[in-house]
C-alpha positions in Angstrom: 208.4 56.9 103.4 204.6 56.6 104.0 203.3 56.5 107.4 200.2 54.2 106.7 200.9 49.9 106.0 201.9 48.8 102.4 199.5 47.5 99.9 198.2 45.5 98.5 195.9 45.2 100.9 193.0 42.7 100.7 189.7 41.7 102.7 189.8 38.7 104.5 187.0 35.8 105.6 186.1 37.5 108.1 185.7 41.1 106.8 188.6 42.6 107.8 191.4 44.5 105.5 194.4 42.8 105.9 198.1 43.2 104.5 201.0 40.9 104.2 201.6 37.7 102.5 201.6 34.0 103.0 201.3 33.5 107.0 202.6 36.8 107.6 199.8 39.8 107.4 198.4 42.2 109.7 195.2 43.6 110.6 195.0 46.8 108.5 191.5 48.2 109.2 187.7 46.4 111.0 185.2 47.6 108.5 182.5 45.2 110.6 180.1 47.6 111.3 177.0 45.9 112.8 174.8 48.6 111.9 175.2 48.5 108.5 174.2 45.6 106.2 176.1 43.3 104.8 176.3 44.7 101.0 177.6 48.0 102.3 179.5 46.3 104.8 181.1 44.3 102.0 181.0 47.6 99.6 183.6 49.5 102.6 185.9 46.7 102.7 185.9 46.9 98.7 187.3 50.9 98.9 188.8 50.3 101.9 191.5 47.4 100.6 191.8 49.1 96.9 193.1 52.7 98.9 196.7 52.0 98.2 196.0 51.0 94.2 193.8 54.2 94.3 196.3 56.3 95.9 198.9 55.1 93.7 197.1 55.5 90.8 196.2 59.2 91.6 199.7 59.7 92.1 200.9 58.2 88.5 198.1 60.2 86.9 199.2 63.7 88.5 202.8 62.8 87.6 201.6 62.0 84.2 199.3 65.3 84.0 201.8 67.9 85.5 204.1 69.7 83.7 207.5 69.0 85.5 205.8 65.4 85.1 206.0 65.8 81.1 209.5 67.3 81.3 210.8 64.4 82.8 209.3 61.9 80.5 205.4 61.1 81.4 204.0 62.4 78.5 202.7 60.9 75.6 199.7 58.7 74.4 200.9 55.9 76.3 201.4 57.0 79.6 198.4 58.5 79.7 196.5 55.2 78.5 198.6 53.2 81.3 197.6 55.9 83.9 194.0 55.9 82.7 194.0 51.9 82.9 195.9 51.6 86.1 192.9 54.3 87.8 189.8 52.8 86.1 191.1 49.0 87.7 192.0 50.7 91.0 187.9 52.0 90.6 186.8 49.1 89.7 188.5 47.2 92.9 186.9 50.0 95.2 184.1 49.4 93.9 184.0 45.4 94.5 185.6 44.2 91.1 188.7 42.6 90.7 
């Protein structure tokens, strides 16, 4: 079991990372740093709430890209397309998409 708070996470209204759903979240990380403005302020909170799709992503494409992976069934053309689309919408959430 992971030691860090379950995704999805998601920046809230007012700029902090936040995980949970409905009236239930928590506070997962502040990224309001006053000394920064508010594009890369916004840009942190982007990569900071699309870790655990990037981390989970990472993991499917090693799984995929390993060879005990293979052997136990993650080869083929489409894994690797789903891997390669699961990481390039985990980048493009890091990086402020959707």
């Amino acid at each position: 079991m992971s030691k860090y708070t379950p995704g999805p996470w998601w920046r809230d209204d007012d700029g902090f990372i936040a995980s949970g759903n409905g009236d239930t979240y928590v506070t997962v990380a502040d990224a309001n740093v006053n000394s920064l403005d508010i594009d890369e302020r916004e840009a942190n909170t982007s990569l900071i709430a699309a870790a655990p799709e990037l981390l989970a992503a990472l993991k499917n494409a090693a799984k995929i890209l390993d060879d005990d992976g293979a052997r136990d069934g993650y080869s083929g053309k489409e894994s690797y397309d789903d891997a390669a689309d699961a990481a390039r919408a985990a980048i493009a959430r890091a990086e402020g998409g959707e």
